[in-house]
C-alpha positions in Angstrom: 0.0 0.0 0.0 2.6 2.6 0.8 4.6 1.7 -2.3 1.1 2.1 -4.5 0.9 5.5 -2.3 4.2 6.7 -3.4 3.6 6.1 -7.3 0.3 7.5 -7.3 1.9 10.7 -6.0 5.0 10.8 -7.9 2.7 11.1 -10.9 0.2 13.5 -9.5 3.3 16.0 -9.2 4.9 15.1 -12.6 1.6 15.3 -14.8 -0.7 17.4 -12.4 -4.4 16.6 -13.9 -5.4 19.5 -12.6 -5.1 24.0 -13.6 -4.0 24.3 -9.4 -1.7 21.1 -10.0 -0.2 22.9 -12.9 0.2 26.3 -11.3 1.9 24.4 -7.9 4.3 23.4 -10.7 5.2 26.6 -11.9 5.1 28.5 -8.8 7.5 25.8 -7.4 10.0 26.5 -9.9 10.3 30.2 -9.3 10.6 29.8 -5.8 13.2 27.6 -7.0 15.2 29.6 -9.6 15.0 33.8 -8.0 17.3 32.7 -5.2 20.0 31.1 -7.5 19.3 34.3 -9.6 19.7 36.5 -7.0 22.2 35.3 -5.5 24.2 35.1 -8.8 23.5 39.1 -9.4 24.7 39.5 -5.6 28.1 37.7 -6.5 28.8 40.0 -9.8 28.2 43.0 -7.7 29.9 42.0 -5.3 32.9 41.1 -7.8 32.8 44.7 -9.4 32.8 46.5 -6.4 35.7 44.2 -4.9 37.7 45.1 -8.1 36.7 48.7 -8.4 38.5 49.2 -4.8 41.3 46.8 -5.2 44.1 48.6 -3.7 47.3 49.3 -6.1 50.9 49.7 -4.9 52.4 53.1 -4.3 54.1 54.9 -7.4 57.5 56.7 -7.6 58.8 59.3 -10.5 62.0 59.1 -10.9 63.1 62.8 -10.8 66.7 63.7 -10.4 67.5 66.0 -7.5 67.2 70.1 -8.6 70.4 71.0 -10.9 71.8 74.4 -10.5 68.9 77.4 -10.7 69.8 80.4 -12.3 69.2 83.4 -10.7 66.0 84.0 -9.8 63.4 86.8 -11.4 63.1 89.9 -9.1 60.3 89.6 -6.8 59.9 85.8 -8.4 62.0 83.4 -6.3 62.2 80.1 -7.1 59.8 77.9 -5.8 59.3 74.1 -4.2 57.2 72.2 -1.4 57.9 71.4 1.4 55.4 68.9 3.5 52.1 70.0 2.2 53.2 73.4 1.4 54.4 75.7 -1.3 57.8 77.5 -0.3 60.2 80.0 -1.7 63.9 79.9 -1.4 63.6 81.2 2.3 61.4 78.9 3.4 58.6 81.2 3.4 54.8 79.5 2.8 54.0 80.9 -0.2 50.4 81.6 -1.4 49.4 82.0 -4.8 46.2 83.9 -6.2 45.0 84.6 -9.6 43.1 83.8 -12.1 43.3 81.5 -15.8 43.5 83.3 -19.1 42.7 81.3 -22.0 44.5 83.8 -24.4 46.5 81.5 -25.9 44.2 78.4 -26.8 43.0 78.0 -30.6 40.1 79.5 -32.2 37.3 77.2 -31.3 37.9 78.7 -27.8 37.2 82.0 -28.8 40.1 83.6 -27.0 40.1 87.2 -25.6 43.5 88.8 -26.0 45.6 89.4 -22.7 47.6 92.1 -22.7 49.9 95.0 -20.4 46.8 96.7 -18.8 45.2 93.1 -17.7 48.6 92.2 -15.9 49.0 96.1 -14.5 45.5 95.3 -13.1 46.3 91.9 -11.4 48.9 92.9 -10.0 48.0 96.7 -8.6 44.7 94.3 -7.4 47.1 92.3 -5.4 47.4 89.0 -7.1 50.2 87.3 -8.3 49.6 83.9 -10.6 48.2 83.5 -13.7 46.9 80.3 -15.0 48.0 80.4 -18.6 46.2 77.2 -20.9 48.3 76.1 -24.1 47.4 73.8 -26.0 48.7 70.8 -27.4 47.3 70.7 -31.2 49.0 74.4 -31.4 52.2 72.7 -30.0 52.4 69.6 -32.1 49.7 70.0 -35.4 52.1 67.8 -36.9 53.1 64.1 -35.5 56.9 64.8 -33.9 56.5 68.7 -35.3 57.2 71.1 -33.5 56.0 74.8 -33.4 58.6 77.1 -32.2 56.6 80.2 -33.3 54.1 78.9 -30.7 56.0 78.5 -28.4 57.6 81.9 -28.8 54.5 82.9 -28.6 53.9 81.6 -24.8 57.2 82.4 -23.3 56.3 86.0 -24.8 53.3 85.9 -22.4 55.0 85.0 -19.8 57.7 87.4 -19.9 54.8 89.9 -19.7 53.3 88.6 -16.8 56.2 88.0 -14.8 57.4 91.8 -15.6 54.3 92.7 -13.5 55.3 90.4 -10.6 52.9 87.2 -11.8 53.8 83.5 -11.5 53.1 81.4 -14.4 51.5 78.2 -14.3 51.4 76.3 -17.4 47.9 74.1 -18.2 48.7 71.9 -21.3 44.0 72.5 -22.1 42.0 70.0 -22.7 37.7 70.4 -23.6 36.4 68.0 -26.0 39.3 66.7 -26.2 40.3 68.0 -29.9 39.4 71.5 -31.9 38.4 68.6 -34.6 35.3 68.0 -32.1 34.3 72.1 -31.5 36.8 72.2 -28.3 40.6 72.5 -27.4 43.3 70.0 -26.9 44.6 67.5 -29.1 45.6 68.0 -32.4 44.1 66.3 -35.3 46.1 63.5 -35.7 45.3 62.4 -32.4 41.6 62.1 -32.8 39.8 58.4 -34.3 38.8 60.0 -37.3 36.8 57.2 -38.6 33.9 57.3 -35.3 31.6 59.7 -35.8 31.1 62.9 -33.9 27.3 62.2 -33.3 26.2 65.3 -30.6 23.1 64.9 -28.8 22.4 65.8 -25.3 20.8 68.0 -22.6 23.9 70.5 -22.4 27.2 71.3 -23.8 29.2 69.7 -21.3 26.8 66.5 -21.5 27.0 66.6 -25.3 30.9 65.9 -25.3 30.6 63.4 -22.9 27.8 61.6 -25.1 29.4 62.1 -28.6 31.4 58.5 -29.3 34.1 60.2 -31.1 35.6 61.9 -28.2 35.1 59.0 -25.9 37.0 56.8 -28.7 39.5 59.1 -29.1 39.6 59.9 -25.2 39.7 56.1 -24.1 42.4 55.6 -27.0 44.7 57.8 -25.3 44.3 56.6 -22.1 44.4 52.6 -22.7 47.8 52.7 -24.9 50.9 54.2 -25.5 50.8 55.5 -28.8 49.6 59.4 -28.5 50.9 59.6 -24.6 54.7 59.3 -25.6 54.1 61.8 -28.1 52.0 63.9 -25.2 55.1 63.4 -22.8 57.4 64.6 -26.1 55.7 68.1 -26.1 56.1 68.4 -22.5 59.5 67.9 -22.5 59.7 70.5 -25.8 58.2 73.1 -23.4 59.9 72.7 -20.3 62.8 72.4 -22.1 62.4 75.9 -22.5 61.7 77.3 -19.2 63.9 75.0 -17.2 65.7 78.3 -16.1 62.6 80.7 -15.5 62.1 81.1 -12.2 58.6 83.1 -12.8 56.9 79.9 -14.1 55.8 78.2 -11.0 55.0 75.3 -12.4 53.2 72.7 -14.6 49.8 71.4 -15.2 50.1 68.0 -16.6 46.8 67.9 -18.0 43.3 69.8 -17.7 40.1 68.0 -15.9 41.1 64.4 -16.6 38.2 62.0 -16.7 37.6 58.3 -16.5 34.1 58.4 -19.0 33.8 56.3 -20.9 35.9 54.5 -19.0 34.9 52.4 -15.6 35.5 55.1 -12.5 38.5 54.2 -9.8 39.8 51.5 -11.5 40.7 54.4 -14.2 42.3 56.8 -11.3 44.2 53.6 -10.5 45.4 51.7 -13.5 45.5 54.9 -15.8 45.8 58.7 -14.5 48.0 58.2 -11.8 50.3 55.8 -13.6 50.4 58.6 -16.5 51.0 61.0 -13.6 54.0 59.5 -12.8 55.2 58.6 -16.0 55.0 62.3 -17.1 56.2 63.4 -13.9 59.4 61.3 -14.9 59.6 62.7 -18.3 59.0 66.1 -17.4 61.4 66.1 -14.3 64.1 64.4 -16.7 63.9 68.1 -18.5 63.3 70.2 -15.9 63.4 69.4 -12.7 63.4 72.7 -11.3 59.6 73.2 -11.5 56.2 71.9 -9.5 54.3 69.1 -10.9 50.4 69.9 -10.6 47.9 66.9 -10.9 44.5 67.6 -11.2 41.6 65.4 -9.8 39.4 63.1 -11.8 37.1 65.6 -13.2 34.2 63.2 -12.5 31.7 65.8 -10.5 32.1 66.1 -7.2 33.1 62.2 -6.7 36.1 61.3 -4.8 39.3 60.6 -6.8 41.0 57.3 -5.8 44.4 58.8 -5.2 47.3 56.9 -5.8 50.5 58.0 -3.6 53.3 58.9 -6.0 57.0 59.5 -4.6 58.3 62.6 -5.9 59.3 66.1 -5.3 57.6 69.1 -5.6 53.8 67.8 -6.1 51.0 70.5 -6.1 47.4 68.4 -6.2 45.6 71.0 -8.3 41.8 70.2 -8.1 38.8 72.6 -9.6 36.1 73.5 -7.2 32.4 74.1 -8.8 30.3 72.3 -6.1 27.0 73.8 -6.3 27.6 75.9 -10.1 28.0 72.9 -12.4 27.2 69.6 -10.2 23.6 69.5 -8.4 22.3 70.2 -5.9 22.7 74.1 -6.8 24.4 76.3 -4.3 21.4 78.4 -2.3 23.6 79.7 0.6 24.1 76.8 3.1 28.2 76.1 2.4 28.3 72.7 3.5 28.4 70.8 0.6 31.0 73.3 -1.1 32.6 72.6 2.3 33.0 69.1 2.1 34.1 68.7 -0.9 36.8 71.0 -0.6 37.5 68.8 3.1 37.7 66.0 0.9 40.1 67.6 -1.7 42.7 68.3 0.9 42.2 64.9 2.0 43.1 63.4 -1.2 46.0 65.9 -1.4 47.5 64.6 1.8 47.8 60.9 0.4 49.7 62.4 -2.6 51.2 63.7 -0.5 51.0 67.2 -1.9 50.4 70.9 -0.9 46.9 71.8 -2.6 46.2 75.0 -5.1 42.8 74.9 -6.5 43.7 75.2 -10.2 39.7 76.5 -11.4 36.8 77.6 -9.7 33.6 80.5 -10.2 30.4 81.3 -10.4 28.2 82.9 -12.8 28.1 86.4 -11.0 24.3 86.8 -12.2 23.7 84.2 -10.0 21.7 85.4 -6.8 24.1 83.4 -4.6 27.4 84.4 -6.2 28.5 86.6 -3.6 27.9 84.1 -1.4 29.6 80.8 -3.0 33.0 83.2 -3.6 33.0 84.3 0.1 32.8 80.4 1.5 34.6 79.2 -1.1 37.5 81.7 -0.3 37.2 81.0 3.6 36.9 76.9 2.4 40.2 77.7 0.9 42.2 79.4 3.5 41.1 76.9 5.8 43.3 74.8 4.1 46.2 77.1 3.4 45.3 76.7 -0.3 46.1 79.4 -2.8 43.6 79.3 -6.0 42.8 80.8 -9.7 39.6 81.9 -10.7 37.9 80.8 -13.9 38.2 83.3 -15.9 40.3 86.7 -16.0 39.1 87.9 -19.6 35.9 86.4 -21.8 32.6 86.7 -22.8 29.6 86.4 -20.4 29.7 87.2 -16.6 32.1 84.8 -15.6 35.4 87.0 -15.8 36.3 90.2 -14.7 37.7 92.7 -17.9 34.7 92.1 -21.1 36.8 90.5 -24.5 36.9 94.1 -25.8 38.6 95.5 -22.9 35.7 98.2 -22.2 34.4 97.0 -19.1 35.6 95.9 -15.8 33.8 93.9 -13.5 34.9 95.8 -10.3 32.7 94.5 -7.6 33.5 91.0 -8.9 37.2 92.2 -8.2 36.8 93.8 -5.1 35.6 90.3 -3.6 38.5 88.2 -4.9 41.0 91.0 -4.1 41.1 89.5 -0.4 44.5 90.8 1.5 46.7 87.9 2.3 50.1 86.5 3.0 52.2 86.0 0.0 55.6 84.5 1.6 54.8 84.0 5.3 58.2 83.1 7.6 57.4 80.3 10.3 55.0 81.8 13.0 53.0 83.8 11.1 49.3 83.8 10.7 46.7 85.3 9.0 42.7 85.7 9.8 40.4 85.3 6.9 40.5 88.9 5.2 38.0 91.1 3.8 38.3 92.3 0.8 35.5 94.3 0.3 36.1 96.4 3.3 39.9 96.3 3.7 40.9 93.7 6.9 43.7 91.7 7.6 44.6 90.6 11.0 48.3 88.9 11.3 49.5 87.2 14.3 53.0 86.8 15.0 54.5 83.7 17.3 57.8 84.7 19.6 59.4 82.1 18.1 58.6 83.2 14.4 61.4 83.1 11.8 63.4 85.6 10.5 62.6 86.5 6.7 60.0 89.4 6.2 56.7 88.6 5.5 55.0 89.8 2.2 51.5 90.8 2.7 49.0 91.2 -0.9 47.2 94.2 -0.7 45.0 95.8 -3.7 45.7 99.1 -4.0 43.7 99.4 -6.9 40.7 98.5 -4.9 41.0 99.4 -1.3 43.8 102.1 -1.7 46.7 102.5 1.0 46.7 99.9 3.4 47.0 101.1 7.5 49.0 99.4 9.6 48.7 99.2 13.6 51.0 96.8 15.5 51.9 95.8 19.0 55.4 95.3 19.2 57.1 98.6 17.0 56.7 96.0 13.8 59.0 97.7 10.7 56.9 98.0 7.7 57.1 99.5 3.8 54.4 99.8 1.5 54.7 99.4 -2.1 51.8 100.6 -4.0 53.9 99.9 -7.3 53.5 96.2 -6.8 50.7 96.3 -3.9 53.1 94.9 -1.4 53.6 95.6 2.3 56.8 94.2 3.6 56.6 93.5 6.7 59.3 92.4 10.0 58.8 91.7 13.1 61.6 92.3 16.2 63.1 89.0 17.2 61.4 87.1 20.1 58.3 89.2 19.8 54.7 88.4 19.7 53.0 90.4 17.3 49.4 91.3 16.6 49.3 93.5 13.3 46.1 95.3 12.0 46.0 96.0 8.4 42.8 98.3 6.8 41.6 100.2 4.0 42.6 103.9 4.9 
């Protein structure tokens, strides 16, 4: 009986006679087959994410040790870093504040001219850095060609602005990765030629993200070889020739970096910071008498997977527009601008590097604008972090002098015109200044170092700067370079008022 049982309900569940016998069935069977699906989705995420943060070994650029300088530029010593500081040749911290000029990048930019009057301006307004773009199709239109009138063409820029007492970084500019594709950087023999440029998207910088010829061409250059050595080439053609300028600060390997199309951290990790320190070692090879800036993965406002790199003199150089070009929008609470700019200095210090925020602004017909700049610049100098604002002179209400030259955005000025300390000796402070009002407060340890401090003020601006001290301070005022020198007795605190007379 129990074996006639067991037969007669073996067959009832095989062939259910029956619509409920059939639907037992079926439901059975996906009861069955979701977990082993689910748990098979579970195990490829799980494998992703486990190789999207595999850790990779520490890099090192093999940089030989600083040759023999030549003298120095007046008012333009050389410069290095030192821990997670810039420094001068006397050990001062140095702080550098400015803004970028695309004057130099090709026509698809639509470049403004920079002249005389725009470096008088920056530097009787206090400032003293310019972020100067170049461009690598204008360097090399021709595979292993070089263009010395270019070239000529840059250091003639930079002579100018160093004669008003401004530091030179040079960006090697990338948007759109080509002028073939509407935007600036590589020339066209480094672009895939045969993928189409198909542009479709909510916004510009959305459409160049979408368009599959500049991810093609941008994931060609960063997977191989082939276009890098001849990216690396130009590098060395420049530095080459300002391995004995003191008045270029430094060099910006390459502008906004991003892993689309490619998979993020994995591409910090096996590809930018690798390229980092091979240029780095290129570069240095050249010139190693310069800083080496590396920009973060121009991904948003996500973190960058930093890789450590060995080397000297390493600036991290991030841009900053939390709240202008990545959601949510800036309303007036500063904490998310605050964070990320937290987290920048973060990723600096596993560099290790000293930070200088390469790019950041604001639309100034934003409501908020006056706003974003003030925490922003306090976000900043929380972090002893000097900065360049996007831009000095172009179209729209971005920048501070119009294309045409007619027009000058002074209250924009008077806000980034902040008094600071240019070359600060050891035990030297500064508050947070004002620079719409004229403020400066500067504390002074006993045990502070011997140099004299320089202190940025913007004569054009705020006028005269007066000083009140505590301890007979010695200071001169230079309204020809908007300087105050200032020294200190030694062993003596200090407190030292500066304000707009």
């Amino acid at each position: 009986m129990s074996g006639s049982g067991e037969s007669v309900r073996l067959v009832r569940w095989q062939r259910p006679s029956s619509a409920w016998g059939r639907r037992r069935v079926t439901r059975t069977t996906e009861r069955g087959g979701a977990p082993r699906l689910r748990l098979l989705a579970s195990l490829v995420v799980i494998a992703v994410v486990a190789w999207l943060l595999l850790p990779v070994p520490a890099l090192t650029a093999g940089v030989p040790a600083a040759g023999s300088r030549s003298a120095a530029q007046p008012g333009l010593p050389w410069l290095s870093t030192a821990d997670d500081r810039m420094v001068d040749q006397s050990g001062r911290s140095v702080l550098l504040h400015g803004f970028d000029d695309d004057a130099l990048l090709e026509s698809t930019m639509k470049p403004a001219p920079l002249d005389a009057t725009d470096a008088s301006l920056m530097e009787e307004s206090g400032f003293d850095v310019v972020r100067l773009p170049i461009a690598w199709s204008l360097l090399e239109p021709e595979r292993g060609q070089f263009s010395t009138a270019y070239l000529d063409r840059i250091a003639s820029t930079v002579a100018m602005l160093n004669a008003h007492h401004l530091y030179v970084v040079l960006d090697m500019h990338f948007l759109g990765w080509s002028p073939v594709y509407g935007g600036s950087g590589a020339p066209g023999w480094a672009t895939l030629s045969w993928v189409p440029d198909v542009r479709w998207g909510p916004m510009p910088s959305v459409t160049r993200l979408l368009s599959p010829a500049i991810n093609a061409s941008t994931a060609y250059f960063w997977l191989t070889s082939d276009w890098q050595t001849q990216y690396l080439r130009t590098w060395q053609f420049v530095a080459e020739r300002f391995h004995d300028d003191s008045g270029v600060a430094g060099y910006d390997i390459i502008n906004e970096p991003h892993a689309f199309p490619l998979p993020p951290l994995r591409f910090d990790k096996d590809d930018l910071f690798p390229f980092y320190a091979r240029a780095i070692t290129a570069i240095g090879n050249v010139d190693p008498n310069h800083l080496f800036l590396l920009e973060n993965d121009a991904l948003g406002d996500f973190p960058t997977s930093v890789v450590p790199i060995s080397a000297p003199d390493l600036v991290y150089a991030p841009h900053v527009y939390t709240g202008v070009l990545f959601p949510p929008s800036f309303t007036g609470d500063p904490q998310n601008l605050d964070t990320h700019v937290d987290e920048l200095a973060h990723e600096a210090s596993q560099l290790p590097a000293a930070m200088w925020v390469g790019e950041f602004g604001i639309n100034t017909d934003d409501p908020h604008s006056s706003q974003w700049i003030a925490d922003a610049l306090d976000a900043f100098a929380a972090h002893n972090s000097g900065w360049a604002w996007w831009q000095w002179r172009a179209e729209g209400t971005w920048s501070v002098r119009s294309p045409d030259g007619d027009s000058l955005n002074v209250a924009l000025l008077r806000e980034l015109a902040q008094p600071y300390l240019v070359a600060a000796p050891s035990g030297y402070a500064a508050s947070q200044a004002d620079g719409v009002d004229g403020r400066l407060r500067i504390t002074v340890a006993a045990a502070h170092g011997p140099p004299a401090a320089e202190v940025a003020w913007s004569d054009y601006t705020l006028g005269s700067p007066q000083v009140s001290d505590s301890c007979g301070a010695q200071w001169t005022w230079d309204p020809s370079s908007s300087r105050l020198s200032l020294t200190v007795p030694a062993g003596e605190a200090c407190q030292v008022e500066l304000s707009a007379g």
